[in-house]
C-alpha positions as CSV (number, residue, x, y, z in Angstrom):
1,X,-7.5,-28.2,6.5
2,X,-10.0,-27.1,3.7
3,X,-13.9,-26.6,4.1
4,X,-16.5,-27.8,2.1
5,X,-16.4,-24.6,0.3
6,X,-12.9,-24.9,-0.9
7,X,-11.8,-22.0,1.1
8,X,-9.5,-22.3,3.9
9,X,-9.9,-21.5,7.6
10,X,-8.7,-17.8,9.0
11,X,-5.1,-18.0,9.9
12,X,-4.5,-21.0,7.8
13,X,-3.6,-18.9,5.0
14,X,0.0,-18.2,3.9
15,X,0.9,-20.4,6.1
16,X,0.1,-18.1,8.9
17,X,-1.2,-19.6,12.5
18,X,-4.5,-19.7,13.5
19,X,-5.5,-16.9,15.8
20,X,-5.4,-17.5,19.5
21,X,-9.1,-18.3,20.9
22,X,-10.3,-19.1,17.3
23,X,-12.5,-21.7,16.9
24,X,-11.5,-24.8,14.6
25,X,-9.0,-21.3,13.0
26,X,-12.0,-19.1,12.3
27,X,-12.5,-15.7,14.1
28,X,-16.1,-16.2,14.9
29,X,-18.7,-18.9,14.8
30,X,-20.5,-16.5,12.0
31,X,-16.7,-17.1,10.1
32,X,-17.0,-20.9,10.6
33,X,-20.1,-21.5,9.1
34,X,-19.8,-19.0,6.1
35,X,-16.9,-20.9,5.1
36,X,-17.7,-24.4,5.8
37,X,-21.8,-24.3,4.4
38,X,-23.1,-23.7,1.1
39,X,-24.5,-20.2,0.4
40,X,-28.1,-21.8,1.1
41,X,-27.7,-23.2,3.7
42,X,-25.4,-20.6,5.3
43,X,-28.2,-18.5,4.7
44,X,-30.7,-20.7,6.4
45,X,-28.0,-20.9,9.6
46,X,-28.3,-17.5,10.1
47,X,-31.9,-16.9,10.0
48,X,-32.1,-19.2,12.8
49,X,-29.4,-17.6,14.6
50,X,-29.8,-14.1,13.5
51,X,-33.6,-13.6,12.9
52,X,-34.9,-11.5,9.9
53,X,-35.2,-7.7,9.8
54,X,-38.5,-6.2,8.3
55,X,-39.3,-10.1,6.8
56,X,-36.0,-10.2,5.1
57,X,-32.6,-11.5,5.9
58,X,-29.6,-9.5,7.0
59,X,-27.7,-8.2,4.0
60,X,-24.0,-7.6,4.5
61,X,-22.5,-4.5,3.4
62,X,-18.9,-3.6,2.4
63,X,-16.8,-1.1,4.8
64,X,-14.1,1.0,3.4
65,X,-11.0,0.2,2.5
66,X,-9.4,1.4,5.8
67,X,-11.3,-0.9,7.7
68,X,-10.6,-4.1,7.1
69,X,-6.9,-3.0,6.7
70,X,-6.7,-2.0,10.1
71,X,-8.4,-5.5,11.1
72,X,-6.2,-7.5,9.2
73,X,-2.9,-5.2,10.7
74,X,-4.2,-5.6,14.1
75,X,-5.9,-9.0,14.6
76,X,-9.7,-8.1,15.0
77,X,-12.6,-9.4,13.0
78,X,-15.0,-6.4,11.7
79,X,-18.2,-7.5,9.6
80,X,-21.0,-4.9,8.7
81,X,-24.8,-5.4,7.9
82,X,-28.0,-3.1,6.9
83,X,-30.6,-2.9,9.2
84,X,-34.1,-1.8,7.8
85,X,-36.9,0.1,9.5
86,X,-40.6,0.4,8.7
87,X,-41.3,3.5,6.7
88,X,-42.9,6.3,8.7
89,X,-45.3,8.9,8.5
90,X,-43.9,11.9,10.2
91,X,-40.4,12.0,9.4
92,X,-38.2,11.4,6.9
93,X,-36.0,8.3,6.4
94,X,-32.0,8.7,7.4
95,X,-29.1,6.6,8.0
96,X,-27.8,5.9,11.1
97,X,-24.3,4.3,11.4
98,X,-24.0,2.1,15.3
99,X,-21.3,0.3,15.5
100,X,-21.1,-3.2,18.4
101,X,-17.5,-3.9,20.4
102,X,-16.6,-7.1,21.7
103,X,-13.1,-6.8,22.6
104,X,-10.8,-9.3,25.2
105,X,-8.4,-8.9,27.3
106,X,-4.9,-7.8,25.8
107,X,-2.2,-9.5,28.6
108,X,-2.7,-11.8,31.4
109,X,-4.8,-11.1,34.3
110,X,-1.9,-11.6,36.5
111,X,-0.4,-8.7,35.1
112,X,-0.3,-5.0,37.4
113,X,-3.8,-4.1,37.5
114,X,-2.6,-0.5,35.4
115,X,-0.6,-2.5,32.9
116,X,-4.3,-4.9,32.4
117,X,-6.3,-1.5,31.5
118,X,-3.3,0.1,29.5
119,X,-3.2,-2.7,27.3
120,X,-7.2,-2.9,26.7
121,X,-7.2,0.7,26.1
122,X,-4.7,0.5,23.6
123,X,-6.5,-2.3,21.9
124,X,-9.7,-0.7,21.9
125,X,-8.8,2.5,20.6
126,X,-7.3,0.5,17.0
127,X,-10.8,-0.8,16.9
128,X,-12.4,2.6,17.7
129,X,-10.1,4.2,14.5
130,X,-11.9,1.4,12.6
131,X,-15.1,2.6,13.6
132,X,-14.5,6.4,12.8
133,X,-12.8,5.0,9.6
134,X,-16.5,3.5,8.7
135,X,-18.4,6.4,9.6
136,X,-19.5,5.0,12.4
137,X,-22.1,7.7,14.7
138,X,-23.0,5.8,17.5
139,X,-20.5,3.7,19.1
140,X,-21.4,1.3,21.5
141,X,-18.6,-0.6,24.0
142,X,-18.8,-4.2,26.0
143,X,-20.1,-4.0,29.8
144,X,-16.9,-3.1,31.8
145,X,-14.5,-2.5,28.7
146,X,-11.8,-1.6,30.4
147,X,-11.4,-4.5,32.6
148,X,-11.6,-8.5,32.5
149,X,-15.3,-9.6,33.1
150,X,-14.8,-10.3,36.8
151,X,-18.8,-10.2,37.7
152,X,-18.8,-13.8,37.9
153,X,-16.7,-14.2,41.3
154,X,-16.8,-12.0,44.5
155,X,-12.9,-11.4,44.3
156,X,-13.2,-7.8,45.8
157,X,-9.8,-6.9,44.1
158,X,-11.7,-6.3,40.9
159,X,-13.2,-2.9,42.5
160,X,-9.4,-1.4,41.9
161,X,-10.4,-0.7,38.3
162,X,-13.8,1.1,39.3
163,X,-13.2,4.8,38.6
164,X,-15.2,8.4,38.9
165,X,-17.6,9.4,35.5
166,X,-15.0,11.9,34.6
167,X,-11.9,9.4,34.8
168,X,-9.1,7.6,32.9
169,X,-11.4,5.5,30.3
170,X,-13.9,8.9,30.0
171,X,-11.2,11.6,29.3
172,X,-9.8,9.0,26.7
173,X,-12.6,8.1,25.0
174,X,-14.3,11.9,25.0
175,X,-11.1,12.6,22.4
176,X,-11.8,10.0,20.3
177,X,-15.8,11.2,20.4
178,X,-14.3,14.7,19.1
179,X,-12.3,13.3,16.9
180,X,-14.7,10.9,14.9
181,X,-17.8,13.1,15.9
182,X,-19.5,9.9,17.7
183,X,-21.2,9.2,20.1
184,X,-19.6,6.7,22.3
185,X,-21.3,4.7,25.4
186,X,-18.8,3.8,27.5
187,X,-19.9,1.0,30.1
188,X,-17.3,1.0,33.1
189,X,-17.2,-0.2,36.8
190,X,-18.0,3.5,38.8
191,X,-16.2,4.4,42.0
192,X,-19.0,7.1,42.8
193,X,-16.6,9.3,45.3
194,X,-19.6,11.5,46.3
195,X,-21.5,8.7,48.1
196,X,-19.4,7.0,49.8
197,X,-17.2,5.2,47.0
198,X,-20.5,3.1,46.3
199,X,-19.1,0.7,43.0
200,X,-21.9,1.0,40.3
201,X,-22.1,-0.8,36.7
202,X,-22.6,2.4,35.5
203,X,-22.8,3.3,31.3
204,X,-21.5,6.8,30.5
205,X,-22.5,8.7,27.2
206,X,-20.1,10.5,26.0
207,X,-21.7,13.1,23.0
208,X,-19.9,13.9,19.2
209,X,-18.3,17.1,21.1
210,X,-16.7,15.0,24.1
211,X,-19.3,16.1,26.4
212,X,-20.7,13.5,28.6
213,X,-24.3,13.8,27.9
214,X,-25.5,11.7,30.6
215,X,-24.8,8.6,32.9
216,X,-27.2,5.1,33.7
217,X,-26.2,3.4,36.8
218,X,-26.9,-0.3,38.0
219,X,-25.7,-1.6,41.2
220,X,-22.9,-4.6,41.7
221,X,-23.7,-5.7,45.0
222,X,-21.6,-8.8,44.2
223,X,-18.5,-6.8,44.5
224,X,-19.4,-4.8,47.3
């Protein structure tokens, strides 16, 4: 299969196989249309579905080498754009690298509940390298990362992956923090063991030095 651009969909090159999940053998929707549209219009698609920043459209920006090597070695799509702000008065202007993780699930959800998070942890932290690879400061993780997004049923057996602040997903991440000397925000399902075992959807900051600088809780009362 070729698009109208002459180039060919991901996973279709080299005769390689089109990634699991991918949509027509593109990554992304973003992937499908850059290939398949001319640059005008691909440029009109995403203003629609982007929006403009400051009056102008996104402009994508190159990431170092490392980066997309690491994507291409471990399956994940990485893309990178500028985001503008208004000029202010009071303060100077700086840069301010935040990097965005949508990850899924890395083996079946019939799998040991421990095996389920080992395996997302895992694949999360290749992605996290790519982040600190790109000079990434603030680093910012999907709603329960380490877990499949159960929030849609009331299957109480979810809850087994809720843990404390200070637990398995914190202590791993807080290395990485040091590490890449980013910030991380870590969203996780909380067991809060001082009240009761209450289950939160709680999102825990974790500062450059691997301190946790502070928490934000929401409560699940589906899975309670």
């Amino acid at each position: 299969m070729e698009s109208s651009n002459g180039k060919p969909p991901q996973g279709k090159e080299e005769g390689k196989t089109a990634p699991e999940g991918s949509i027509g053998g593109y990554e992304s929707l973003h992937r499908l249309l850059e290939s398949n549209l001319s640059p005008e219009l691909f440029k009109e698609a995403s203003r629609l579905l982007l929006g403009l920043n400051c009056a102008r459209p996104l402009e994508a920006i190159s990431l170092p080498g490392a980066t997309p090597a690491l994507a291409e070695a471990h399956d994940f799509d990485v893309q990178a754009f500028r985001f503008n702000a208004d000029k202010e008065q009071m303060r100077q202007p700086r840069i301010v690298r935040v990097g965005l993780v949508q990850n899924s699930i890395a083996v079946p959800t019939t799998c040991h509940f421990a095996d389920q998070k080992k395996a997302i942890m895992e694949k999360v932290k290749l992605i996290v390298d790519a982040a600190g690879a790109s000079g990434v400061n603030v680093l910012c993780l999907q709603e329960a990362w380490t877990m499949p997004f159960a929030f849609c049923t009331r299957e109480k057996r979810w809850c087994e992956f809720a843990e404390p602040v200070d637990g398995e997903s914190t202590q791993f991440l807080q290395d990485l923090a040091q590490k890449y000397n980013m910030v991380i925000v870590s969203p996780i399902l909380e067991r809060d063991i001082n009240h009761g075992e209450i289950i939160w959807n709680t999102v825990v900051v974790i500062g450059n030095n691997g301190n946790i600088i502070g928490i934000h809780r929401k409560l699940m009362a589906k899975l309670l």
